[in-house]
C-alpha positions in Angstrom: 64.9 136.8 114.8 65.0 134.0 117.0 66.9 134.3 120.5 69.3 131.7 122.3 67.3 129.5 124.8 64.1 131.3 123.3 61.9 129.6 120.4 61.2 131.1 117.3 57.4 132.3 117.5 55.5 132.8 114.6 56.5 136.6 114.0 60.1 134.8 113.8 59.1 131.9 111.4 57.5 134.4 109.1 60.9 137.1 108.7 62.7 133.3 108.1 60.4 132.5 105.3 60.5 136.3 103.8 64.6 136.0 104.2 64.5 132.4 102.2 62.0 133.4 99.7 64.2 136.9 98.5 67.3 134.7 98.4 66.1 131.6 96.4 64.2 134.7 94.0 67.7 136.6 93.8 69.3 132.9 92.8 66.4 132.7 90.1 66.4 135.9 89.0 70.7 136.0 88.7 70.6 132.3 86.9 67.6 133.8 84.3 65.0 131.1 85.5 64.0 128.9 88.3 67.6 127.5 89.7 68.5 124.4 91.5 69.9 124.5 95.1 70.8 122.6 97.8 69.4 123.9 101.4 70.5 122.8 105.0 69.0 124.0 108.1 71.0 123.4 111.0 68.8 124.1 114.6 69.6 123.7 118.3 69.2 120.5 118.8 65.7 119.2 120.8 67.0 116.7 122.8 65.8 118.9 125.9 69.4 119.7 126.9 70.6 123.6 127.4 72.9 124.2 124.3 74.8 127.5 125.0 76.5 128.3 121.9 73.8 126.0 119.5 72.4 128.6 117.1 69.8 128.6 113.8 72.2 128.2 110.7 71.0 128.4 107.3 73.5 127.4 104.0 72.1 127.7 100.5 74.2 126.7 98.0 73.8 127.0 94.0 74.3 123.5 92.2 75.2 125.6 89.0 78.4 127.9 88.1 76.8 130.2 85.5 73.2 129.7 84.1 72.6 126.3 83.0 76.3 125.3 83.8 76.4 122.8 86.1 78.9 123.0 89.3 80.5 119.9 89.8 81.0 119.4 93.8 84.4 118.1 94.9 84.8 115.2 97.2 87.0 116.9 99.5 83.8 119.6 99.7 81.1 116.6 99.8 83.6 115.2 103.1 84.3 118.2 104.9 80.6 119.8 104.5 82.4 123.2 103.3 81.4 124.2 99.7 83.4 126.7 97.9 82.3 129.2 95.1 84.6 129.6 92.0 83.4 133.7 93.3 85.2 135.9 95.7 82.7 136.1 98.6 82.3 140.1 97.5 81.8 139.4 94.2 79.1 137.3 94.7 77.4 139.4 97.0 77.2 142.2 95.1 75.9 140.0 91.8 73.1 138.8 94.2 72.1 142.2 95.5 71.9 143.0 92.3 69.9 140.3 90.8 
């Protein structure tokens, strides 16, 4: 995958797009059916500057608690930009290896 203070090159951009594709199908296929999601990217920033410890970030989170059972986000998660699953992280794993 990509480097620090290297640019992701096509080869890069493609193993991304393979990564994001098996997750979102692991989310369908664990939720029965095409899920919602929310999906934030966070890059090193392209303001030209050298960013040392800036790295590719990628959060997927699940709108729903169980199929069709809607997760209803928290302000205190909406505020602090840190969602938390009603799952221990292990749990939740091993349900999406699964799926």
């Amino acid at each position: 995958m990509c480097i620090r203070d290297r640019a992701c090159d096509a080869r890069d951009r493609l193993s991304l797009a393979r990564l994001l594709s098996g997750v979102v199908g692991r989310f369908e296929r664990f939720f029965g059916g095409p899920a919602p999601y929310f999906l934030w990217v966070h890059q090193h920033p392209t303001d030209g500057a050298t960013w040392p410890r800036a790295h590719l970030y990628v959060e997927i989170v699940s709108v729903w608690r169980s199929p069709g059972v809607p997760r209803y986000i928290a302000a205190g998660e909406l505020g602090s930009g840190i969602f938390f699953t009603p799952l221990e992280p292990e749990v939740a794993a091993e349900r999406l290896r699964e799926a």
